[in-house]
C-alpha positions as CSV (number, residue, x, y, z in Angstrom):
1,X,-107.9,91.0,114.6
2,X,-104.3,92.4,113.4
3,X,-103.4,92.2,110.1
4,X,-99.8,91.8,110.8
5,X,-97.1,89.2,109.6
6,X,-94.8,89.4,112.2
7,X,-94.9,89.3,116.0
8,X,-91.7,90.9,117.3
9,X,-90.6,91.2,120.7
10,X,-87.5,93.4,121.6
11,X,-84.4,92.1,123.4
12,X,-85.6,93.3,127.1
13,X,-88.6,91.5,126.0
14,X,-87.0,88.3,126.4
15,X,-87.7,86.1,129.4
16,X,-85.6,86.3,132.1
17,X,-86.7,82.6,133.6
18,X,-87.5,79.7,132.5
19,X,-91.4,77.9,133.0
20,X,-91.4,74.6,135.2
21,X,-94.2,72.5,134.7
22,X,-93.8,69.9,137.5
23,X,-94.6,73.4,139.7
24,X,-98.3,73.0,138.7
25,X,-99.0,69.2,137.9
26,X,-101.7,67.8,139.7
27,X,-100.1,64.8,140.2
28,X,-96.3,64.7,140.8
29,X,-94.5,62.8,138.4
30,X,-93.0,58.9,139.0
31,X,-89.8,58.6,140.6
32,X,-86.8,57.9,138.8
33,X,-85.0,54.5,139.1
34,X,-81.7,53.5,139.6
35,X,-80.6,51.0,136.7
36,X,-78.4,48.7,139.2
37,X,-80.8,48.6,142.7
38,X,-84.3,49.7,140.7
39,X,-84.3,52.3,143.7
40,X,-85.0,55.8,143.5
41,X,-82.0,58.3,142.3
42,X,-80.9,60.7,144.3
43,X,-78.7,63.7,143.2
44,X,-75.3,61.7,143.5
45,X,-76.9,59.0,141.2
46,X,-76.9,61.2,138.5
47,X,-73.6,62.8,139.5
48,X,-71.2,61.0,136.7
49,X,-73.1,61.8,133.9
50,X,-74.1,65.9,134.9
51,X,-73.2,68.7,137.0
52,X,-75.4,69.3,140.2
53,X,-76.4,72.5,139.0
54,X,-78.4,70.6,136.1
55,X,-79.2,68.0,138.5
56,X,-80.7,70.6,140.8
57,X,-83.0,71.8,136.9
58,X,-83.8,68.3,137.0
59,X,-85.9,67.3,140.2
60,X,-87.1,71.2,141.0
61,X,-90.5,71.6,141.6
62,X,-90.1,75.9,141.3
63,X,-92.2,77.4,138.9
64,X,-89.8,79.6,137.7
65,X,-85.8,79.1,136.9
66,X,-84.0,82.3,136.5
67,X,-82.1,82.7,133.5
68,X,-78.3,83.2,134.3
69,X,-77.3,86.1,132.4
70,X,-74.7,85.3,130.4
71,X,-77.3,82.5,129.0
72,X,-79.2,85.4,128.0
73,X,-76.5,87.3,125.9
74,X,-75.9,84.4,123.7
75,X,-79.5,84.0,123.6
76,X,-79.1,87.6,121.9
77,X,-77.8,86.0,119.2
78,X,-81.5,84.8,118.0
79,X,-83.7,85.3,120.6
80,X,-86.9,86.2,120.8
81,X,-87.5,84.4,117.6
82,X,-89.9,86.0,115.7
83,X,-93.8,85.3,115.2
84,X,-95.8,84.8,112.1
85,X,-99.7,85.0,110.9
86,X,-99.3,82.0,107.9
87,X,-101.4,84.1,105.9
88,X,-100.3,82.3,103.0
89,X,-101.2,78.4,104.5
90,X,-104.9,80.0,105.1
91,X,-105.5,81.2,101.6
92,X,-103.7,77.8,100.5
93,X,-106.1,75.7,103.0
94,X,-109.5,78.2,102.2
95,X,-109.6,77.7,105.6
96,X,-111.2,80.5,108.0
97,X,-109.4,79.3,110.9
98,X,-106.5,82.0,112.2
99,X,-102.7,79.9,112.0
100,X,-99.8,81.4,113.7
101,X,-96.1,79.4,113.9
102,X,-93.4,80.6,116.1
103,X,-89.8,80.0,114.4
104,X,-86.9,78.7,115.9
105,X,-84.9,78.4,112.7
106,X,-83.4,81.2,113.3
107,X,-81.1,79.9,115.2
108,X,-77.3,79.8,114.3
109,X,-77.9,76.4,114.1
110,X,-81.2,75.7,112.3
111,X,-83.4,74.8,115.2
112,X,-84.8,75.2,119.0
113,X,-82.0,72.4,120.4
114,X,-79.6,75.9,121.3
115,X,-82.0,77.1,123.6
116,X,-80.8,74.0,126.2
117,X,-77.3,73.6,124.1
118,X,-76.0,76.9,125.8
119,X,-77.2,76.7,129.6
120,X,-75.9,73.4,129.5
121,X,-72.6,73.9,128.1
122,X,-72.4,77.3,130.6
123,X,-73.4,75.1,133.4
124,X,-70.7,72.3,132.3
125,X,-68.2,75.2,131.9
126,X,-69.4,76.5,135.4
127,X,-68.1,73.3,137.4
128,X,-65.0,72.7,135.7
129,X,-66.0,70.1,133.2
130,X,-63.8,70.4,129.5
131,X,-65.6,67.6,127.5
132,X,-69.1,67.1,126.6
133,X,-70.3,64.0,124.9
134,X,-73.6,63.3,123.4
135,X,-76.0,61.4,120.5
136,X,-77.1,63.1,117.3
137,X,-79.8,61.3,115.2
138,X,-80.7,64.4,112.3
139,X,-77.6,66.4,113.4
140,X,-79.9,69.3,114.9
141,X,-78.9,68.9,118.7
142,X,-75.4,68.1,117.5
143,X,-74.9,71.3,115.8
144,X,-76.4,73.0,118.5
145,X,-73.9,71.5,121.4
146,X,-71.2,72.1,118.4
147,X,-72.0,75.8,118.6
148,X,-72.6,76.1,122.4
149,X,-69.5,74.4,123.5
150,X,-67.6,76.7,121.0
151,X,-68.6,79.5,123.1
152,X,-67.2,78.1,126.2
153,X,-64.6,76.1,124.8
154,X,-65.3,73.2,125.5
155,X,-64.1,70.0,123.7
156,X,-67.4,68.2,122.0
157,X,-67.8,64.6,121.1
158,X,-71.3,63.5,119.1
159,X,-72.0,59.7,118.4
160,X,-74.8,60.1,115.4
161,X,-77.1,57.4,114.3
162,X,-75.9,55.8,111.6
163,X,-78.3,56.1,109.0
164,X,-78.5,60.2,109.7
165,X,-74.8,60.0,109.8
166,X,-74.9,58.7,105.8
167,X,-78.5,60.7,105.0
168,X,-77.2,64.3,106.0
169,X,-73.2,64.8,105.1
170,X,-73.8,68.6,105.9
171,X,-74.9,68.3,109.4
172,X,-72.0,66.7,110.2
173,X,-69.8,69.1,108.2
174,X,-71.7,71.9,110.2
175,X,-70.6,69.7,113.7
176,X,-66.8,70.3,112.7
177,X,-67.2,73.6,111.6
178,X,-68.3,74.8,115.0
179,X,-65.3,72.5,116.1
180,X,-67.2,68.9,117.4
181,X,-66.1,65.7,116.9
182,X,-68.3,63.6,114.6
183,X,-68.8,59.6,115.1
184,X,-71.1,57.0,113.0
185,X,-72.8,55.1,115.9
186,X,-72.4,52.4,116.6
187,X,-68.7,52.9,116.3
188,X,-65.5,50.5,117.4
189,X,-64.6,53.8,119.4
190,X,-66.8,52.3,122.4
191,X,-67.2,48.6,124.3
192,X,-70.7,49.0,123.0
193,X,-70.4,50.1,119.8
194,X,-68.3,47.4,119.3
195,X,-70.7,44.6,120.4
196,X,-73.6,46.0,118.6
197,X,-71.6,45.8,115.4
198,X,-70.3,42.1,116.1
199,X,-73.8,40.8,115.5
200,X,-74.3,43.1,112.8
201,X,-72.1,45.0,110.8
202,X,-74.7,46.7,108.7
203,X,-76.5,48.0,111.6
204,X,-78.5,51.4,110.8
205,X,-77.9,52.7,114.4
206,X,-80.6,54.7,116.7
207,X,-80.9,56.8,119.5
208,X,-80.8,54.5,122.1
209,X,-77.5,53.0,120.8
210,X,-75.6,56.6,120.5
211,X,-76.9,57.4,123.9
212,X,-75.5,54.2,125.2
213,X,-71.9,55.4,123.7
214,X,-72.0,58.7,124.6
215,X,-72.7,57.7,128.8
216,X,-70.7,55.0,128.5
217,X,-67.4,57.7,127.6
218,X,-68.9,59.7,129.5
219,X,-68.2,58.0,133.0
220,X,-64.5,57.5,131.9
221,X,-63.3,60.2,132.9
222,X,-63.5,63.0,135.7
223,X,-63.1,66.1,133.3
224,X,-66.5,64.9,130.5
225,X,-70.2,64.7,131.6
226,X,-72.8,63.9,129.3
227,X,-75.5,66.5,127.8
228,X,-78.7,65.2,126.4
229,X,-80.7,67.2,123.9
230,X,-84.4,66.1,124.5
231,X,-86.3,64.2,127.0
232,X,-84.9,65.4,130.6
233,X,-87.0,67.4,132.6
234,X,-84.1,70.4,132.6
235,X,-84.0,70.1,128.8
236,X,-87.9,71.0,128.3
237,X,-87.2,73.6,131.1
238,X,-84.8,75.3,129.0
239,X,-86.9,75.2,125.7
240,X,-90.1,77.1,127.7
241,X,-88.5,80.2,126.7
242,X,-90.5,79.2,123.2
243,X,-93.6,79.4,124.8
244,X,-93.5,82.2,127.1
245,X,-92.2,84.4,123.8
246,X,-95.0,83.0,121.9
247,X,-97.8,84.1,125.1
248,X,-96.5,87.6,124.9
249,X,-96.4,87.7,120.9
250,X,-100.2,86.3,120.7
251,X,-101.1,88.8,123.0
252,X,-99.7,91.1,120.9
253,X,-101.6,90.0,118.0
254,X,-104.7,90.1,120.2
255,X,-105.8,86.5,120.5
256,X,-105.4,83.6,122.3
257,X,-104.5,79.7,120.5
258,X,-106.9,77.9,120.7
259,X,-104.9,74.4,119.4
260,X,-101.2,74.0,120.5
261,X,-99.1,72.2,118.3
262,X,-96.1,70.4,118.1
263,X,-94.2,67.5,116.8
264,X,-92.9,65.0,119.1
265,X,-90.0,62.5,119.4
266,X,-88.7,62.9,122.4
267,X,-90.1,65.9,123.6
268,X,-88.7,69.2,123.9
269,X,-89.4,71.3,120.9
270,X,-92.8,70.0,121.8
271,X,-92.6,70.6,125.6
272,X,-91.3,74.3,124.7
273,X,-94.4,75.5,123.1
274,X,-97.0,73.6,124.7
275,X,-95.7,73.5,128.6
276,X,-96.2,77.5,129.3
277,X,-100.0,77.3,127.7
278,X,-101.0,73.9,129.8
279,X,-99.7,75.3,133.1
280,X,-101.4,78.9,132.7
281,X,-104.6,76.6,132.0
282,X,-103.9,74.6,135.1
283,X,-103.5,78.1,136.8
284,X,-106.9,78.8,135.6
285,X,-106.5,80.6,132.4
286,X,-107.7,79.3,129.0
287,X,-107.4,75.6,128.3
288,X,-106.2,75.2,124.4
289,X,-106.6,71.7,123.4
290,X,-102.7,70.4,123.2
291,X,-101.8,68.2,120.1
292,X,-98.8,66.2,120.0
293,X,-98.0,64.9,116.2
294,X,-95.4,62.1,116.2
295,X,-94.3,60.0,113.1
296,X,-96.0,56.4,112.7
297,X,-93.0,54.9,112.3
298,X,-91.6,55.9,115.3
299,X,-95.2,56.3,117.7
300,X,-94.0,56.2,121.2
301,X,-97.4,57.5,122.7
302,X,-100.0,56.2,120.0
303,X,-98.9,52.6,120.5
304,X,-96.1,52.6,123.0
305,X,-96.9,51.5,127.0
306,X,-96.8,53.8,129.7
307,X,-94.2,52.1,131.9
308,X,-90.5,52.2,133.1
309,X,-87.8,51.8,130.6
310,X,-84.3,52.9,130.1
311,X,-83.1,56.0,128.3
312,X,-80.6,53.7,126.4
313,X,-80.2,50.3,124.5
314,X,-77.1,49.4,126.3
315,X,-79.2,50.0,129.8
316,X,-76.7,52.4,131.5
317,X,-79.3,55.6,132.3
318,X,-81.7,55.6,135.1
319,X,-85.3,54.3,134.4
320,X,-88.6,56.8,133.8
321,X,-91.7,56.4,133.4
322,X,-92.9,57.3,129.8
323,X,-94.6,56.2,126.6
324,X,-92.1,53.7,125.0
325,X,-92.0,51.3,122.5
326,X,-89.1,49.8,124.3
327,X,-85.0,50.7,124.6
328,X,-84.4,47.7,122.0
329,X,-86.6,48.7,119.2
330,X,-85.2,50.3,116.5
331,X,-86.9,52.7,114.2
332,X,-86.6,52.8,110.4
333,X,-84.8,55.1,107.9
334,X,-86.9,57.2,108.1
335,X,-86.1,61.3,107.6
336,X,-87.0,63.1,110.2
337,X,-83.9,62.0,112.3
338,X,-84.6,64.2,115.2
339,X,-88.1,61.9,116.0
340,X,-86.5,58.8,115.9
341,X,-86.2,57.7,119.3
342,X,-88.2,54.9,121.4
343,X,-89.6,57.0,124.2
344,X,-91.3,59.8,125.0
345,X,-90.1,62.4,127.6
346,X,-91.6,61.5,131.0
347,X,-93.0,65.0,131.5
348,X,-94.7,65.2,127.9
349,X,-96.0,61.5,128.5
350,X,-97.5,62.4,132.4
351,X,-99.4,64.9,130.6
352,X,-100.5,62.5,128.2
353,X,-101.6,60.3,131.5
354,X,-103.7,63.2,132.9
355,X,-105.5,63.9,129.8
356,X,-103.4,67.3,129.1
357,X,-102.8,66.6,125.5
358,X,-104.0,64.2,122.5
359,X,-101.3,62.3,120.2
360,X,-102.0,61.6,116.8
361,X,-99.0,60.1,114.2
362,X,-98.7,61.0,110.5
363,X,-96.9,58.8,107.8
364,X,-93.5,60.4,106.3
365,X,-94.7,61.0,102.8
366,X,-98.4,62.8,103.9
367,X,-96.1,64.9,106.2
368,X,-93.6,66.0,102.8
369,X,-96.6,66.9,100.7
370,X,-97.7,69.5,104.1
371,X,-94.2,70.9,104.1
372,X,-94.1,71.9,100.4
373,X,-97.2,73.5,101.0
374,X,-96.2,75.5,103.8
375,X,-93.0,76.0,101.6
376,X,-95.2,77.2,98.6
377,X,-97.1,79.3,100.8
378,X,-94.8,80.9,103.3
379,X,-91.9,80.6,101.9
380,X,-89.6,79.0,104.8
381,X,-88.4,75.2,103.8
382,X,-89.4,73.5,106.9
383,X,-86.8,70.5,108.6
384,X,-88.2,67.1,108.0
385,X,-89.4,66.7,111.8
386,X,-91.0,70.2,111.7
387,X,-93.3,68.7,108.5
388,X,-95.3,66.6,111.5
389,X,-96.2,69.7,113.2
390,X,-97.5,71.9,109.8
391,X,-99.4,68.3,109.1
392,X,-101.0,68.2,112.3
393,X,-101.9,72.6,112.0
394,X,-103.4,71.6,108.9
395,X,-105.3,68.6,109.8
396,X,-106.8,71.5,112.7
397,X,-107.4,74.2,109.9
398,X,-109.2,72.0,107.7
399,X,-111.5,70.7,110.8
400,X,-112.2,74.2,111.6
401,X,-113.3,74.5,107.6
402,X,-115.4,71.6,107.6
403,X,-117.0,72.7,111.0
404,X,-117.4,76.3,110.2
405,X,-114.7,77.2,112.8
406,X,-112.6,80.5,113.2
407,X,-110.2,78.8,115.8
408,X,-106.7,80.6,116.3
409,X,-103.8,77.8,115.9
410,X,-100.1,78.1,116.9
411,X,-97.6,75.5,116.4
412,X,-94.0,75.4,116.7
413,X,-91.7,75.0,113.6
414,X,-89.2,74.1,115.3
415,X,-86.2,74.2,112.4
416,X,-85.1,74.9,109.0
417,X,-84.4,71.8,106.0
418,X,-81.5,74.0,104.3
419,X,-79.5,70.6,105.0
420,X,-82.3,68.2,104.5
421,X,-82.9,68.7,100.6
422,X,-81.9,65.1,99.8
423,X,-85.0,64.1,101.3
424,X,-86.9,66.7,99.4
425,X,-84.9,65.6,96.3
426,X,-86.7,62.3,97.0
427,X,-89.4,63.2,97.5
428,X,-90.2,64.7,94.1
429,X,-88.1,61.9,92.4
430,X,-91.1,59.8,94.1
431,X,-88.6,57.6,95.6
432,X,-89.6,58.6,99.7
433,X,-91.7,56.2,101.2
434,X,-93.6,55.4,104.6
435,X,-91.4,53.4,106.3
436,X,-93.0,51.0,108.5
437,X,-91.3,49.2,111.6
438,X,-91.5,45.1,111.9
439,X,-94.7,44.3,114.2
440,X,-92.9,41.4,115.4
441,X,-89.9,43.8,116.5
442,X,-92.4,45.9,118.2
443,X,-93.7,43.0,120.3
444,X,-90.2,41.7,121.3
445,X,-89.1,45.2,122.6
446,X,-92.5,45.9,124.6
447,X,-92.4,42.6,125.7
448,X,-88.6,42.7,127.1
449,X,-89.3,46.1,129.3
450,X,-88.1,46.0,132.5
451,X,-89.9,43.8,135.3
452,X,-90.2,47.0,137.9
453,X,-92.6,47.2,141.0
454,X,-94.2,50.1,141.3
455,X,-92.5,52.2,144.0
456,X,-94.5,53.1,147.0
């Protein structure tokens, strides 16, 4: 077994298409409904909101999608991010189990969201469109349209969850720097906004809302379509390019995972690392056992129902299947921004159906204490959403010590905290705490999902 640190693949290294899951399901996914007739979308359905050549990402059943080329120069910029044997985190844990983390803070912007940030702004630019708008809850896919849409100049407009909008100042300074448009949501800038606030002022804001602002601009005009940073199918396409690095650097470092791990909210860091490993297993390779770590205040796919919902509160987007804990409920305070949404991407919660992956959920404060030992040990000061997925490697390396196990684990850190150190602040003041979400809220949301019959 190699000794190295690092895993380090040259630029011609880097893959020139993307992975598609849906190629090698063994069981297609759900269709998707239309909000209005509860029919099945087709392509012009979806037509307002993105380009066809997105739209054509989104319902393709190849296995691979090539790349375009200048996708892969700005991709230059960071990519292939690098590979690293956590040394450190085993002689911290005692454990004998082998942990490897692929790093995508090495991004310009902190994070994996560029890796579907630039195809879909180059696809956008591609058919003419000048304006993107989107939703923000940490400020991590914010940034990251912020910085592609720079690059094709391209006008960007983000509606950001409230409470993230107040928690991280510098995420939103780092939206304007790259030239974006910054909005508290809900705002008075939108019909939706707007009635949201009337019933309450105060109101902390989620995912759900800004996505509801974001399409509901979106539509108003010929020249703006609407770019999502998680839960689409072409989104977790674009992010595969995580996992198909992290295949050629293990086979570099001569092993094989034998965990998978990622943290989940609504999908597509997640999606990135795990996707490539589950479809070379459905191809007949090795079958790691897939762990999706979500936060329990937010826990679409440990206590969410597997049924159609909408993408947004307001109930604009087209219905999917998924894990959800319904489009009215809305999550606490909580820090890791980037996990607070209601649903689970339909693609990450199909494999859930087929028994592809487990989900386990970790409180906020357990997940803190793993990131400042992961800090203490490997010296990288992990996002707040990437602390779920070091909690959930560690949980597997300390198994693998009780049992006597040498397992090999990889798991995705999927960003940086450089701008999150208020929440480390308090959490050595002792003033973070496990938020919890109202039971009764819960209830109300799952129990207001949409009445759909299954389609034939």
């Amino acid at each position: 077994m190699s000794k190295q640190t690092k895993f380090l693949l040259n630029e011609d290294q880097m893959p020139k298409a993307w992975y598609n899951l849906q190629a090698d399901f063994p069981k297609p996914l759900p269709v998707v409904l239309h909000p209005g007739t509860m029919q099945p979308v087709g392509p012009d359905d979806l037509a307002p909101l993105f380009p066809m050549s997105l739209i054509m990402q989104e319902v393709t059943t190849e296995r691979e999608v090539e790349i375009p080329e200048p996708v892969r120069d700005i991709y230059r910029l960071w990519r292939p991010a690098p590979l690293y044997r956590a040394h450190g985190l085993e002689r911290a844990l005692g454990t004998c189990a082998k942990i490897y983390y692929k790093y995508e803070g090495v991004s310009p912007a902190g994070s994996h969201k560029p890796n579907t940030a630039v195809p879909q702004a180059f696809f956008n630019k591609e058919a003419g469109v000048k304006r993107l708008v989107t939703e923000t809850g940490a400020g991590q896919w914010g940034t990251s349209l912020a910085f592609a849409g720079g690059h094709y100049g391209l006008e960007v407009e983000v509606f950001q969850v409230r409470v993230s909008y107040e928690q991280k100042p510098y995420r939103r300074a780092m939206m304007e720097t790259y030239g974006a448009r910054c909005v508290a949501s809900p705002s008075m800038q939108t019909e939706y906004g707007r009635s949201v606030l009337a019933k309450r002022p105060d109101h902390p804001g989620s995912l759900g809302i800004a996505i509801s602002e974001a399409v509901e601009l979106a539509v108003q005009r010929d020249d703006t379509k609407y770019a999502l940073g998680s839960v689409l199918n072409h989104v977790l396409l674009h992010q595969t390019i995580i996992g198909l690095e992290s295949m050629q650097q293990m086979e570099m470092a001569d092993t094989w995972p034998d965990v998978v791990v990622g943290c989940t909210g609504g999908g597509s860091n997640f999606a990135g690392i795990a996707f490539p490993f589950i479809g070379h297993g459905l191809r007949g390779g090795p079958k790691p056992r897939i762990v999706a770590v979500e936060p329990a205040a937010c826990p679409s796919m440990t206590r969410g129902k597997y049924a159609y919902d909408f993408g947004d509160t307001a109930k604009m987007t087209p219905l999917t299947k998924m894990h959800t804990l319904g489009s009215q409920f809305t999550p606490p305070g909580f820090h890791a921004g980037g996990l607070r949404y209601h649903g689970m991407a339909p693609m990450v919660s199909h494999c859930k159906e087929l028994g592809l992956l487990e989900a386990v959920s970790f409180n906020q404060v357990e997940c803190f204490a793993a990131g400042v030992m992961f800090a203490r040990a490997e010296g990288i000061v992990p996002a707040p959403e990437a602390n779920h997925a070091i909690k959930g490697a560690i949980e597997e390396a300390l198994r693998c010590k009780r049992e006597g196990k040498s397992e090999t684990i990889l798991f995705n850190l999927c960003g940086h905290g450089h701008l999150d150190m208020v929440s480390y602040q308090k959490y050595f003041a002792g003033e973070l705490t496990d938020e919890t979400y109202d039971e009764s809220e819960l209830a109300m949301a799952l129990a207001g999902l949409p009445s759909v019959p299954e389609p034939v």
